[in-house]
N, C-alpha and C positions, 0 to 999 in steps of 0.2 A: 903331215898335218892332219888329213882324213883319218887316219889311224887315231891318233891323240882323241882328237875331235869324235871320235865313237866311240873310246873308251871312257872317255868323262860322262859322256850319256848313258853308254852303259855302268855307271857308275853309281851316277845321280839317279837313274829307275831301280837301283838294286835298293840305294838308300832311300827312297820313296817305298817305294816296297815293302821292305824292313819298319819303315815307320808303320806305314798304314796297318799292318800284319801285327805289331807293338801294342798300335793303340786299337784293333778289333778283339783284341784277348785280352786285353785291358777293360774293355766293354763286358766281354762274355766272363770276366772274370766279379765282375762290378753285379752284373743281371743274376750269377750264382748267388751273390751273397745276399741281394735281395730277395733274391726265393728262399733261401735258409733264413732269413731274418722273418723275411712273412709267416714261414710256415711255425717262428716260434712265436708270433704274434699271437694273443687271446683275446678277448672280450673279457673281462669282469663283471660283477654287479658296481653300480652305481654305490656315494658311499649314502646316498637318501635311502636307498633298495636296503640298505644295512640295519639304518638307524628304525625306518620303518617296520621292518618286518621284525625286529629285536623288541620296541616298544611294544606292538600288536600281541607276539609270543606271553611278553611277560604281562603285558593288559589278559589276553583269555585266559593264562594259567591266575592271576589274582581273582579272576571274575568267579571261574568255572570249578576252580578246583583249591586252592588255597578257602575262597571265601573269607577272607578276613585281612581287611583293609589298614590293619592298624600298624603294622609292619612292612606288606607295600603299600604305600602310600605313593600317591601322584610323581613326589620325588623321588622315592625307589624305580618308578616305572622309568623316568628320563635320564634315570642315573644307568639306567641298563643299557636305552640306546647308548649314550655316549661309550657306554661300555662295546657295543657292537661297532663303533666306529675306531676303538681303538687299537687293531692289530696293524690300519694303514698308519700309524701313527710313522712308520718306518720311512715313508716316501719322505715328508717335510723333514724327517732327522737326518736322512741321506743324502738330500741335496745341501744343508747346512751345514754338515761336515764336510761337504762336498767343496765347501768353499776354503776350507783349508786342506786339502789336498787328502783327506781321512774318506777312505771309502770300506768300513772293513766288511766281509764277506757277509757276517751273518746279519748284518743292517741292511743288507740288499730286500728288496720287497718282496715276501713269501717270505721270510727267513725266519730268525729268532721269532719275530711278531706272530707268525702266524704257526705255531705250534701249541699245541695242548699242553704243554709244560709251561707257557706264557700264561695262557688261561689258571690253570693252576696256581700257580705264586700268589695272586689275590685270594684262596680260601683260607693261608697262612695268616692276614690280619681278620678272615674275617672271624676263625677259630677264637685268636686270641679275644677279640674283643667279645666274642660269643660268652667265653668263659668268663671271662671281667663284667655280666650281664649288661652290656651295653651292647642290648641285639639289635638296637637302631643302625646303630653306625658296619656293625656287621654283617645286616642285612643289606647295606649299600655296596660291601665289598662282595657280597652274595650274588650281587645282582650285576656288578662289572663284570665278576669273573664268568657267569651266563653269557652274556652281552658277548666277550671275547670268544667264548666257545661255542656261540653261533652265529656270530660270522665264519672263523674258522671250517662248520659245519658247510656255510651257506658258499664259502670258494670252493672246497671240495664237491662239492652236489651239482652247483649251476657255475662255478666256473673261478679264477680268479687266484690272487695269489702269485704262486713259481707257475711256470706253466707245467713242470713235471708233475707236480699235484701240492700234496700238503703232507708234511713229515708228521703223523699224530704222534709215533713213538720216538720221537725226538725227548733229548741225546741219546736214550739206547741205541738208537736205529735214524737215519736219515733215509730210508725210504719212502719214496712220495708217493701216494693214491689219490687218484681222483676221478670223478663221474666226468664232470663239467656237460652237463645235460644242454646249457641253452649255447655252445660254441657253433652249433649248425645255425642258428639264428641272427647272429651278427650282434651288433652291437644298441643298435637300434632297438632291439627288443628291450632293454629293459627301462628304455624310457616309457613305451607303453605299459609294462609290469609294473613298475611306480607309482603312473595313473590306477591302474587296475586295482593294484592294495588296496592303495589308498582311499580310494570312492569304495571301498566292499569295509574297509575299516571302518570310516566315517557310516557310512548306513549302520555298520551293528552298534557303534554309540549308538546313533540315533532313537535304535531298536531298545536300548538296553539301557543305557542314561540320559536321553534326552537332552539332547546338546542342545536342539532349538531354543531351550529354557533362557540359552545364556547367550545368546543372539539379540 
């Protein structure tokens, strides 16, 4: 009976054991894939950081160096942000496909969207319509296709996108490059950089148009 009776114990602590030993590499296997998951975490820019700094771009190039407001116009300039905002247009398509079980690879964020071959595709109507002298309407696709190719610009420099970088010679080459300059700053930084524009934008209106007027 003492025999029996220490063999079940000895049993029961082997399978106690076994469990506990099961579920601490279950843990340390759980704590890997969190540090690989971390380490492919990034920070991006904000998508305001986008639209901002894209409107700003194409406001100083109308001001300083075009001079001549008759082709960009106010709606040219907002037509450019939104043009800066449109390579994440990927996120909302991917979770919407997402709901019918459609995830295809190059809809992933960084992907298609954010190549310079994306940018590109909009100088094809803005040509056509350039030649059909309807430079209005081609200087809006003028100004998307900018918009696209500096955000693209603005994930490769400060960060964002794939975290491998940004494929520019996409489809010849799916090679990724990137700076990502503010990744040592965390994520918080470009909430303050958004102020920062912002209030330096606003002053050079100030300086330069007199926004107060219309106050």
């Amino acid at each position: 009976m003492c025999s029996r009776k220490r063999s079940k114990t000895k049993l029961a602590l082997l399978t106690a054991t076994r469990y506990l030993t099961s579920g601490t590499r279950g843990l340390t296997r759980q704590r890997k894939n969190s540090r690989i998951k971390t380490k492919k975490r990034y920070d991006m820019p904000l998508a305001v950081t986008h639209v901002i700094l894209t409107i700003i771009a194409v406001d100083l190039y109308r001001d300083y160096i075009l001079k001549n407001k008759n082709y960009f116009t106010l709606h040219t300039v907002m037509i450019a942000g939104i043009g800066g905002l449109l390579p994440d247009i990927d996120i909302p398509l991917s979770k919407i496909l997402g709901l019918f079980n459609y995830a295809p690879e190059w809809l992933q964020h960084g992907g298609l969207t954010h190549t310079t071959f994306f940018g590109l595709i909009f100088l094809i109507p803005a040509i056509y319509f350039w030649k059909k002298e309807n430079k209005t309407v081609a200087t809006y696709f003028i100004a998307i296709a900018f918009g696209v190719l500096f955000h693209i610009f603005l994930d490769f420099f400060l960060g964002g996108g794939r975290w491998e970088g940004i494929m520019f010679l996409w489809p010849l080459s799916d090679q990724p490059y990137k700076i990502h300059l503010l990744k040592h700053f965390g994520k918080d930084i470009f909430v303050s950089l958004d102020a920062i524009i912002l209030l330096l934008w606003l002053y050079h209106e100030e300086v330069k148009h007199k926004i107060k007027d219309f106050i």
